[in-house]
Every structure is written in structure tokens, then in C-alpha cells.
C-alpha positions as CSV (number, residue, x, y, z in Angstrom):
1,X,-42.9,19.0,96.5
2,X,-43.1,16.1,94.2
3,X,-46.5,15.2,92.9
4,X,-47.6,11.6,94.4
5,X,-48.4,8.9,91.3
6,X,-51.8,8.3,90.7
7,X,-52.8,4.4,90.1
8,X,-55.6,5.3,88.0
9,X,-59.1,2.6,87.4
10,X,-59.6,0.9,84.1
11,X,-62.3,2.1,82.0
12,X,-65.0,4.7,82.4
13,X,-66.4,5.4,85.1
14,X,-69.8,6.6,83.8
15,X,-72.8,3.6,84.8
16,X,-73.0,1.4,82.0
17,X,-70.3,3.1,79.6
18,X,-68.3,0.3,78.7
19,X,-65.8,1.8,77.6
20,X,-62.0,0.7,78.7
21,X,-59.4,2.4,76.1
22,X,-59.3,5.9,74.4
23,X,-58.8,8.9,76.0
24,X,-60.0,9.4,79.6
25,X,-60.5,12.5,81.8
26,X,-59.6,12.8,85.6
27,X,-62.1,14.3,88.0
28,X,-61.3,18.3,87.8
29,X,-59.8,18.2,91.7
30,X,-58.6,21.5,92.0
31,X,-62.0,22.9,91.1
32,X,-64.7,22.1,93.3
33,X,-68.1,23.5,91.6
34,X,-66.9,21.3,88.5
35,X,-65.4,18.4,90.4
36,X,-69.0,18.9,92.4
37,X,-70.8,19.1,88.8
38,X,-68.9,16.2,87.3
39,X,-70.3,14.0,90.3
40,X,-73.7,15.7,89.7
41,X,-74.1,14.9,86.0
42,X,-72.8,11.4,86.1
43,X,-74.8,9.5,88.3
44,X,-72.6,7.2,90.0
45,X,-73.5,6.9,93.2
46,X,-70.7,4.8,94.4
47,X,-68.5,7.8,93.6
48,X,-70.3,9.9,95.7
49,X,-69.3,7.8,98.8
50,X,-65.5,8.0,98.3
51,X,-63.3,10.6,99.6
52,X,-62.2,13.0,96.8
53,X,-58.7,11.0,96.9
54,X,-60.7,7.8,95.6
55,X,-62.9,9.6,93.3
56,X,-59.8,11.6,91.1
57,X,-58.6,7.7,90.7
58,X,-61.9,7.3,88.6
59,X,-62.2,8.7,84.9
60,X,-64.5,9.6,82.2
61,X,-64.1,9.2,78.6
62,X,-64.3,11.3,75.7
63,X,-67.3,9.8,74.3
64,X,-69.5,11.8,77.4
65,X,-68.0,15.5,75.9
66,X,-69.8,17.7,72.9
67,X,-66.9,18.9,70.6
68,X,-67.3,22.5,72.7
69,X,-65.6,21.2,76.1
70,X,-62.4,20.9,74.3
71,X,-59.6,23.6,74.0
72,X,-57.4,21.5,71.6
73,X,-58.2,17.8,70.3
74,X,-57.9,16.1,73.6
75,X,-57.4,19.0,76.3
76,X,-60.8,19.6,78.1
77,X,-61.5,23.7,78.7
78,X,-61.2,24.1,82.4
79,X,-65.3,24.2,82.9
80,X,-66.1,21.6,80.9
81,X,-68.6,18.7,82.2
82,X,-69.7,15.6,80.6
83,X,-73.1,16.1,79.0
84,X,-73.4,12.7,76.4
85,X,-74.5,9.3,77.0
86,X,-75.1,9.7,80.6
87,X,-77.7,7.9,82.6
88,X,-81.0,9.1,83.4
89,X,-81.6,11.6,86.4
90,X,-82.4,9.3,89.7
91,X,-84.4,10.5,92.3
92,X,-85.2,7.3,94.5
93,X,-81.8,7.8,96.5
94,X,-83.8,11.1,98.0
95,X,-87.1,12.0,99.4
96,X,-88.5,14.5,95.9
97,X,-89.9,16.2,98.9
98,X,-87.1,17.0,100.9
99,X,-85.0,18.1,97.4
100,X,-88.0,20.0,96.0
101,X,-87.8,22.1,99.4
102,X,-84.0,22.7,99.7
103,X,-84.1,23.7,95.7
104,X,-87.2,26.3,96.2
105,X,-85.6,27.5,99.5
106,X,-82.7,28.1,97.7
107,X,-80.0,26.8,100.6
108,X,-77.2,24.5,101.4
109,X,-77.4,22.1,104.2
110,X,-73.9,20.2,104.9
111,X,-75.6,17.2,106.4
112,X,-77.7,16.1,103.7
113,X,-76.9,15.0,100.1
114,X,-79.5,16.8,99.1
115,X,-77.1,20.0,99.1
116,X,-77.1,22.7,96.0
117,X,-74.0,23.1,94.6
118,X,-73.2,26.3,92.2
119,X,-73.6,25.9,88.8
120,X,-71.2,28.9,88.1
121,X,-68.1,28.6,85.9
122,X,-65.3,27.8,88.6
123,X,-67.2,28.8,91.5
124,X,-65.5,27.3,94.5
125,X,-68.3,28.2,97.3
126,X,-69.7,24.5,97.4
127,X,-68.3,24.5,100.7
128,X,-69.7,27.7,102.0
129,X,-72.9,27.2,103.9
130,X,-73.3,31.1,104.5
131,X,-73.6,31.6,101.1
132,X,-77.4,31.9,99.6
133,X,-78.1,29.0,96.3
134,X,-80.5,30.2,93.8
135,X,-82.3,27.2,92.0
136,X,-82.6,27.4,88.4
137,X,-85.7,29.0,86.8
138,X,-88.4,26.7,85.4
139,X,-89.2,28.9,82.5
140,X,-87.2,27.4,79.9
141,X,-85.8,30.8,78.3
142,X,-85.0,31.8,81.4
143,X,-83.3,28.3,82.1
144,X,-80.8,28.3,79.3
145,X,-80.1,32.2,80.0
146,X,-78.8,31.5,83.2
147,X,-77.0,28.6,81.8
148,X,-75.3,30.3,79.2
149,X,-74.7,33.1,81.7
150,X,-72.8,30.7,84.2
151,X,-70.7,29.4,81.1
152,X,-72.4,26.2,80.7
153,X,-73.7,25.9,77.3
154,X,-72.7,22.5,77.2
155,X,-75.8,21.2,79.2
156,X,-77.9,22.9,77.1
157,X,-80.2,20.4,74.8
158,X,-83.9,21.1,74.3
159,X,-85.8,23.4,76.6
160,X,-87.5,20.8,78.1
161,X,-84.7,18.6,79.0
162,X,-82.5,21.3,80.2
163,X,-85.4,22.8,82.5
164,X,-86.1,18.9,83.5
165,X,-82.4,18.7,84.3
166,X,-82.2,22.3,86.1
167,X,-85.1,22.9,87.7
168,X,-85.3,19.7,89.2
169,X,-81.6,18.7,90.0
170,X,-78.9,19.5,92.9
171,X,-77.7,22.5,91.2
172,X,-78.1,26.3,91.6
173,X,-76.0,29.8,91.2
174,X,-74.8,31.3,94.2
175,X,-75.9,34.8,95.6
176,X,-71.9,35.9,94.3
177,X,-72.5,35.8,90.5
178,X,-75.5,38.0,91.0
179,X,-75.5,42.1,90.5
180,X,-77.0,43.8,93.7
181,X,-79.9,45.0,91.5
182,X,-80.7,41.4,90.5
183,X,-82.4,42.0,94.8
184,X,-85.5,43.2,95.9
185,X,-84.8,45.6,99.0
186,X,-86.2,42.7,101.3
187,X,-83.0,40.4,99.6
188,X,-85.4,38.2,97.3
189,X,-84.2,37.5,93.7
190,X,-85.9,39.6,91.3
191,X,-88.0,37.2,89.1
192,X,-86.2,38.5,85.8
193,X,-82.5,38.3,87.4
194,X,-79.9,36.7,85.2
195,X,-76.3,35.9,87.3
């Protein structure tokens, strides 16, 4: 079948990017851990309201990817996420209570917004609630190991901003991308497991 024509938004979608012209990026549809990371990283809550026929209507300029998200001069690698120039992580929507416990217990609940979403390359088991979501470690070593692990160097910055970031966001790595000796017989994540 024919592909349906798009009428795409002006401009960048990105809060306070200003940007209207140059090349712009369409939400990674066909890739839900990146189209779930793309929403993640930048911040507009609006979007987050939309179907995901609204949101792929939305773009994101070049300006918000490090040189390492691109394949060619203006073709995005298929993990890529926009990193640059992006507002500051915002809490107030949630209760930090409610998010600090689904992070630690390391779970997905459907009904709340406050749902983990996998980190990993082109994991597509956002949508699987009987799948277990590790939160990122705090130690910052440990942090960026993972990261690089789950092919996500590019949200990598200082330790401290990328454990800030991490450790205290929507994001984990799914019990998949995780060797059965990364599990203590009783099923807990070894402290030292890397996915």
C-alpha cells in the first residue's frame, strides 16, 4: 500500500528551540524504545499527550545531534537521540516520590507516566509490562558502562550529568539485554552486571 502524506509542523519542536529552517528529523515511529527516548530526552510535554500519529507530525532539528548520531552528513544512525541544547530535566509534572519508587523497584506500570522505558539500542519492549526494567546505576563508571553497553554513547557528558540524567530519569534496560549470570539465584541483578 501507498504511504499516506505527512503534513509536517513548522520548526522544531524542542521547548524554546527557535529554530524554523535547516534540516529537521521525524520522530523514529517504527522504533519504539527510541521514539520512547526521543519523547524522554526532549521535554515537551505537549507531545507526550498526542497520539503517536500527531507526534511523527512534530520534528527536531539538527542543531540537538553530536556529529556521532549521523551515518552520512544528514542521515541520523537508526539509534540516534537528540542529546544538545535541550531543556532541563522537569520533575514537578510527577510526584519524585512515586518515580524514585518505580525506578528502584525496577518495573513498568501502564497506567502511570511514570513508566521506565528501555534504554537499549532498538529495544521494542516499552510495551511489555511482563518484562522486568533495571534502573540505571548511580555509580557514575558504572552509569556510562551501561550506557555505552546499550549503544548510547551519545548521552554521555560528564559523570555527573549523565548519572543526574540516568539515575534519576524514566529510563532503564530491560531484563532481555542481560546474560543469565548478570542474576543472583533469587533473580536480583548482580550489583556489578553490565547488559
Amino acid at each position: 500500500g501507498a504511504i499516506p502524506c505527512i503534513n509536517f509542523y513548522e520548526g522544531c519542536c524542542v521547548p524554546n528551540c527557535n529554530n524554523q529552517s535547516g534540516h529537521m528529523y521525524t520522530f523514529p515511529a517504527f522504533q519504539s524504545s527510541n521514539f520512547n527516548l526521543w519523547l524522554y530526552m526532549i521535554k515537551n510535554h505537549d507531545l507526550r499527550k498526542l497520539e503517536m500519529k500527531e507526534v511523527i507530525r512534530h520534528r527536531v532539528c539538527a542543531r540537538h545531534f553530536e556529529r556521532d548520531c549521523f551515518e552520512s552528513e544528514f542521515v541520523l544512525k537508526s539509534t540516534a537521540a537528540p542529546t544538545l541544547f535541550l531543556p532541563d530535566h522537569d520533575i514537578n509534572q510527577f510526584s519524585s516520590k512515586v518515580v524514585y519508587q518505580q525506578l528502584s523497584k525496577g518495573i513498568s506500570d501502564p497506567n502511570k507516566d511514570t513508566r521506565l522505558c528501555c534504554a537499549y539500542g532498538n529495544c521494542t519492549n516499552n510495551n511489555h509490562t511482563d518484562k522486568r526494567l533495571f534502573k540505571f546505576p548511580e555509580d557514575p563508571d558504572r552509569c556510562i558502562a551501561w550506557l555505552t553497553a546499550c549503544h548510547r554513547g551519545g548521552l554521555i557528558s560528564t559523570p555527573e550529568e549523565t548519572v543526574k540524567t540516568m539515575a534519576s530519569g524514566k529510563l532503564g534496560v530491560c531484563e532481555d539485554h542481560f546474560e543469565q549470570d548478570c542474576f543472583e539465584c533469587t533473580g536480583i541483578l548482580k550489583s556489578d552486571a553490565v547488559p
